[in-house]
C-alpha positions as CSV (number, residue, x, y, z in Angstrom):
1,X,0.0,0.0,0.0
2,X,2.6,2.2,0.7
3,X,4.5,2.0,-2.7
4,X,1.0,1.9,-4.3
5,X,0.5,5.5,-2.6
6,X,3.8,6.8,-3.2
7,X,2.9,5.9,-6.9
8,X,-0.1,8.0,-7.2
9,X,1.2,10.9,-4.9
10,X,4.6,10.9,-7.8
11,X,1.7,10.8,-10.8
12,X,-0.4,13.5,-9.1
13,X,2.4,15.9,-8.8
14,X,3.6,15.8,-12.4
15,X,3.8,18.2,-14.4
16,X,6.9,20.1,-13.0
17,X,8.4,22.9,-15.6
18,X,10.7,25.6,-15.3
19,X,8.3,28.1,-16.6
20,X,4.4,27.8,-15.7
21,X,2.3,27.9,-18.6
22,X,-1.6,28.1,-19.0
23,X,-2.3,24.7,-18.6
24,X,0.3,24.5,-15.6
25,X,-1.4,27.1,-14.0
26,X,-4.9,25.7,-14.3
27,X,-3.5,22.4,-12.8
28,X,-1.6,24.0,-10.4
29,X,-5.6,25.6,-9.5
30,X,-7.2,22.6,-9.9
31,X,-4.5,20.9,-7.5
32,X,-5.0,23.2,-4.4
33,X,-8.8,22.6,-4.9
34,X,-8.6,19.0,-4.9
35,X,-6.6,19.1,-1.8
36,X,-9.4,21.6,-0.1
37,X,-11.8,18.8,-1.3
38,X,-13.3,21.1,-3.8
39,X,-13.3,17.9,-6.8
40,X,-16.4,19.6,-8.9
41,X,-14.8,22.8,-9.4
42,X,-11.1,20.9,-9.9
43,X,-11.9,18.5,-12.6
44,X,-13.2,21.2,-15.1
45,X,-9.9,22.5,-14.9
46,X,-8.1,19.8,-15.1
47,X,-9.9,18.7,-18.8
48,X,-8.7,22.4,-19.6
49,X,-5.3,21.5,-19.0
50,X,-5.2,17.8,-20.0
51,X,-6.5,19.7,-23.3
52,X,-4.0,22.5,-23.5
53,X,-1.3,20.4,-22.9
54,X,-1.8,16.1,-22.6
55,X,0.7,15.0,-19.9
56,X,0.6,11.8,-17.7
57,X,0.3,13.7,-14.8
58,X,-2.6,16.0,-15.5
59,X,-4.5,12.8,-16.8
60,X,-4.0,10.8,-13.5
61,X,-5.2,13.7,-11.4
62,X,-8.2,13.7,-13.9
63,X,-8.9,10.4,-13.9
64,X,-8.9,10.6,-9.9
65,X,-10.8,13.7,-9.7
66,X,-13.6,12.3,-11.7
67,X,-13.7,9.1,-9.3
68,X,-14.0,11.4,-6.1
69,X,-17.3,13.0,-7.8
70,X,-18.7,9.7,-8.6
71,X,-18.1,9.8,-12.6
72,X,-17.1,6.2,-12.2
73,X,-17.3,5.5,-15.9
74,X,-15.3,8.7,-16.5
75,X,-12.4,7.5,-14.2
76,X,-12.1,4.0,-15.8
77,X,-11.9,5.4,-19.1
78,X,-9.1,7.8,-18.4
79,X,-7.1,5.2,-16.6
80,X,-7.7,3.3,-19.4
81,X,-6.5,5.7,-21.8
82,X,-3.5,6.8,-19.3
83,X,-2.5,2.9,-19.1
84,X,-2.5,2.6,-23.5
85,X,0.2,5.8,-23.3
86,X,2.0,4.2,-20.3
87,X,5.5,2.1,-22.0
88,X,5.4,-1.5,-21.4
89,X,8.1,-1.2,-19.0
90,X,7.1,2.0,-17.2
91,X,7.3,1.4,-13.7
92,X,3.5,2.5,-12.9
93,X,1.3,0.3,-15.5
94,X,0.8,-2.3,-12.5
95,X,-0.5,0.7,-10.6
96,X,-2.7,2.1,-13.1
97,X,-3.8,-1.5,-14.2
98,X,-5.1,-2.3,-10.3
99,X,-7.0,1.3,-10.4
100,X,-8.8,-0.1,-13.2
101,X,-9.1,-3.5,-12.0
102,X,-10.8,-1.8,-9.0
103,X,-13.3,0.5,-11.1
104,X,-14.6,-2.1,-13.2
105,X,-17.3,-3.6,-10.8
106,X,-18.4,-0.6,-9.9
107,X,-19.4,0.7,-13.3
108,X,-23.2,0.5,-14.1
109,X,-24.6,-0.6,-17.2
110,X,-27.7,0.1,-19.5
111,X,-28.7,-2.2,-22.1
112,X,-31.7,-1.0,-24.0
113,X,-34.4,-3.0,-26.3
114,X,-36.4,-2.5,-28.3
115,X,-39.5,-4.9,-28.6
116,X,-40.3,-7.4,-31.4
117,X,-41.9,-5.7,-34.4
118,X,-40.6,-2.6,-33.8
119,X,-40.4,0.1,-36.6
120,X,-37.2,0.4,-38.4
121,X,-37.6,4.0,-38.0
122,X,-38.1,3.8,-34.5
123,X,-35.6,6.4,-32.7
124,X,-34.4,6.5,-29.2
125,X,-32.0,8.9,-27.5
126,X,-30.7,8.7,-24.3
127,X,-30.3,12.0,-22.6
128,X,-31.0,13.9,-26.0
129,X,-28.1,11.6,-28.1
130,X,-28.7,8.6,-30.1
131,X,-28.7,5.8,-27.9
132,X,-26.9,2.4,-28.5
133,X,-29.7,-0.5,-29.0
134,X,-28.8,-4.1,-27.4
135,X,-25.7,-3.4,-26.2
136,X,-24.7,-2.8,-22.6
137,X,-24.0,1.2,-22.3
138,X,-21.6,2.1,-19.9
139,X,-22.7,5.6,-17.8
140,X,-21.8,7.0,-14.5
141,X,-24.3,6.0,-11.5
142,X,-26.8,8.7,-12.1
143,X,-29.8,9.5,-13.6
144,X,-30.8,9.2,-17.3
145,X,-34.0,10.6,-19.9
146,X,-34.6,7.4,-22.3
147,X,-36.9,9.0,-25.3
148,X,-38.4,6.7,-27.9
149,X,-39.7,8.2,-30.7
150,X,-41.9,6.0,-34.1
151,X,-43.6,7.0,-37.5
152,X,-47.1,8.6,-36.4
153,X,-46.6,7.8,-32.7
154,X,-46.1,10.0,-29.5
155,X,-43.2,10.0,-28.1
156,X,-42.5,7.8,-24.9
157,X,-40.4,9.2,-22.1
158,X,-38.6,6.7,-19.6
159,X,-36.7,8.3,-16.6
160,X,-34.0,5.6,-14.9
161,X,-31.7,6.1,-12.3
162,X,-28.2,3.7,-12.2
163,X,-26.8,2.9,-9.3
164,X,-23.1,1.9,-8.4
165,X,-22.8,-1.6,-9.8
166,X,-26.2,-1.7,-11.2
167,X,-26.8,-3.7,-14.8
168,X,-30.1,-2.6,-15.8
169,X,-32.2,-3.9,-18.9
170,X,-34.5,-1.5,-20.4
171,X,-37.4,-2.6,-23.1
172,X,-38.7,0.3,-24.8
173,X,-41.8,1.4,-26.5
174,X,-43.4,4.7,-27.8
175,X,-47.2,5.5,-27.3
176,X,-49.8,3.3,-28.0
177,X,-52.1,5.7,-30.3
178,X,-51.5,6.6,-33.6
179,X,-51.2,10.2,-33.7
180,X,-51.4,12.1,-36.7
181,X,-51.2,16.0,-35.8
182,X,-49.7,15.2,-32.9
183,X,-45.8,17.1,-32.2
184,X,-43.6,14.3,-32.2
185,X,-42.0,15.7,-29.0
186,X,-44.6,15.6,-27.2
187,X,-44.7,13.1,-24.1
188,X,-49.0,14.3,-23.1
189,X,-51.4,11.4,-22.8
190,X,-52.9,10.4,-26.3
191,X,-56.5,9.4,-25.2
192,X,-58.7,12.2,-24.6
193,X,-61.8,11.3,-22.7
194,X,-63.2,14.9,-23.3
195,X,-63.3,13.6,-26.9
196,X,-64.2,10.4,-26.6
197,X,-67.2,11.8,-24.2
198,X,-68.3,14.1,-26.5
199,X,-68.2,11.3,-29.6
200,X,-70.6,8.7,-27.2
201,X,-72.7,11.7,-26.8
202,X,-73.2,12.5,-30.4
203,X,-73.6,8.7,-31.0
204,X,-76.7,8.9,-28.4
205,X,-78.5,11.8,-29.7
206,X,-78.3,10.4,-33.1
207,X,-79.8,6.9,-31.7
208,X,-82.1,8.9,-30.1
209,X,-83.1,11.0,-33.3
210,X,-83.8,7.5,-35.1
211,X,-85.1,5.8,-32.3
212,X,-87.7,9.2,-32.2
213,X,-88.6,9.0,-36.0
214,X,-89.3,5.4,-35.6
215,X,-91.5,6.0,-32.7
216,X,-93.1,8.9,-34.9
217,X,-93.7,6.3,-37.4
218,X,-94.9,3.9,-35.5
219,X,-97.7,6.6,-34.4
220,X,-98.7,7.7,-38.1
221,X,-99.5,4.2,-39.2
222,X,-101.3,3.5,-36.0
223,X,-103.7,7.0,-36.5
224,X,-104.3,5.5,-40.0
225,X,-105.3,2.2,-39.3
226,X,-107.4,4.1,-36.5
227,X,-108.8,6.2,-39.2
228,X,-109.2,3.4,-41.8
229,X,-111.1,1.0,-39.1
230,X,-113.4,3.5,-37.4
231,X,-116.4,2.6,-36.4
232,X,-117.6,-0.9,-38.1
233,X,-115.8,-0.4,-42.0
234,X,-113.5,-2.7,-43.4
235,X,-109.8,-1.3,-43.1
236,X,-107.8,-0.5,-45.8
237,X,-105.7,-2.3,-48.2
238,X,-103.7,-4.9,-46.5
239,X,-104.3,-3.6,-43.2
240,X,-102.2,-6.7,-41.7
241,X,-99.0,-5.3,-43.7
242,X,-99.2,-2.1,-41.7
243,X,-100.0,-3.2,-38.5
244,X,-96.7,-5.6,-38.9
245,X,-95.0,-2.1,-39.8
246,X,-96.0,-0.6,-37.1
247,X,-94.6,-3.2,-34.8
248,X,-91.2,-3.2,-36.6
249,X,-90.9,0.8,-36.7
250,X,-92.1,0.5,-32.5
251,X,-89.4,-2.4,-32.0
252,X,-86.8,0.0,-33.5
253,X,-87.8,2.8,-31.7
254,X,-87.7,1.5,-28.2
255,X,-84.2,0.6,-29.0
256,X,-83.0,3.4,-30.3
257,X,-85.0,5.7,-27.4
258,X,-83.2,3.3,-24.9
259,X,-79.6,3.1,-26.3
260,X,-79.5,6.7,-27.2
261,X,-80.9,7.3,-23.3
262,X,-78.1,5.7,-22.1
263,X,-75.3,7.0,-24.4
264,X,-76.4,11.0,-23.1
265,X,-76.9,10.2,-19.8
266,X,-73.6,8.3,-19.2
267,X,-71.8,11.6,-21.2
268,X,-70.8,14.5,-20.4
269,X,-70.4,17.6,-22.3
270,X,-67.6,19.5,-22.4
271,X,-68.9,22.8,-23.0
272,X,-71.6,22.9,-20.6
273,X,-72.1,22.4,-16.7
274,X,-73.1,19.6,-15.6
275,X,-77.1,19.0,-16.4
276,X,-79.8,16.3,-16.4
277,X,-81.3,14.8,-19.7
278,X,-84.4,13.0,-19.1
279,X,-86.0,12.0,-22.6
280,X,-90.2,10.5,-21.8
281,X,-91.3,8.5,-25.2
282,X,-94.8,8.9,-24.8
283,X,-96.6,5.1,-26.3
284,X,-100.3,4.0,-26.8
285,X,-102.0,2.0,-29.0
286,X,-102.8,4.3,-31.6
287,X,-99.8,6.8,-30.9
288,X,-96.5,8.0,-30.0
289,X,-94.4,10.8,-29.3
290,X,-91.3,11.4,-27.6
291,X,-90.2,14.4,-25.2
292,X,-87.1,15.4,-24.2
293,X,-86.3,17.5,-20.9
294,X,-83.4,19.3,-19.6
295,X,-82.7,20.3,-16.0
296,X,-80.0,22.8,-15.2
């Protein structure tokens, strides 16, 4: 442990130059902060120097930076890459290979899917950039916006958090209803029951319009035959005929009078308060009518 430290303390203090440039100032900064604890504001400056000027040093403080913030992922990969510029004989590859050695479990993984049948077109992102698809991402514990996105579909929003270790599976989907004005971006709900309440409530008053003229019907051939058959005359021509009319046009009627009941009273308008239909067909043997009330 001790050589190990000594190791990492000899890493960390590189760069040394005779004159201090811009990026050995900025580590120099990001040094004393990471020494007062202060890793968020360090690490921005240490990627300012790394990218200035690429040293050994600067990356090992980086790489150790990012691990003290919890960018786990972060710190493998610039071990990873300080180990590939490392010489095969340089005295601190066994050091920088045990750093990763120790990341590794530690770093969580995301495998999305998508499910059978899927559209080609089908996009997903992951945190707004296109997102790998069966394949085990690696990410820093954290959390993470997974947006699917198909032809003439809404787009479906999964929020998922990682945690340290964690290998998570996730099988994705975009909405359910086809949507054909509908912004692609948007995440809202595709069913609207103010739509849907006000479709079943045009369905009932239609029913009920029918289901009235029937009734209507029903009562004209009924005065008729009361007309034709008054007092002790024959009826009229093929009086049987119209009496079977009659029944058929009452039989339809009633049902349309009953469903379209139903369909208004189990609505609600959208436009309206809140109100009381109550719809009284009016039936007798020679007649018919219908009447239709509304409480406010």
């Amino acid at each position: 442990m001790k050589v190990r430290a000594l190791l990492l303390a000899t890493l960390l203090a590189l760069p040394a130059r005779a004159q201090e440039s811009d990026a050995d100032k900025l580590f120099r900064e990001a040094r004393a902060l990471m020494e007062q604890g202060n890793f968020e504001r360090a690490c921005p400056k240490l990627e300012e120097s790394q990218r200035l000027d690429p040293g050994e040093g600067t990356l090992a403080n980086l790489a150790e930076c990012y691990e003290r913030v919890g960018k786990l992922a972060d710190a493998l990969a610039t071990w990873r890459k300080l180990l590939q510029g490392l010489p095969a004989n340089h005295e601190r590859r066994d050091f920088v290979r045990a750093k990763t050695a120790e990341l590794l479990p530690k770093i969580p993984t995301l495998t999305i899917r998508l499910p059978p049948g899927a559209p080609k077109a089908t996009e997903v992102t992951l945190d707004g950039e296109p997102a790998k698809i069966g394949a085990p991402i690696t990410l820093n514990p954290g959390p993470y916006v997974v947006e699917v996105k198909e032809p003439l579909r809404a787009a479906k929003r999964y929020d998922v958090t990682l945690g340290e270790g964690e290998k998570r599976e996730l099988v994705v989907g975009s909405g359910s209803e086809n949507v054909d004005d509908l912004d692609a971006d948007s995440t809202a709900p595709l069913t609207n029951p103010e739509a849907k309440s006000n479709g079943k409530r045009t369905t009932g008053f239609i029913s009920l319009a029918i289901g009235g003229a029937a009734l209507l019907g029903y009562g004209a051939i009924e005065l008729a035959l009361l007309g034709d058959c008054g007092g002790n005359k024959r009826c009229g021509s093929d009086p049987a005929g119209k009496q079977r009319g009659a029944q058929v046009l009452f039989g339809l009627g009633a049902v349309g009078v009953g469903i379209g009941t139903v369909l208004v009273l189990t609505s609600k308008s959208t436009e309206e308060p809140e109100r009381v239909t109550i719809i009284r067909p009016l039936l007798g043997r020679r007649g018919g009518a219908l009447t239709i009330e509304r409480r406010f």
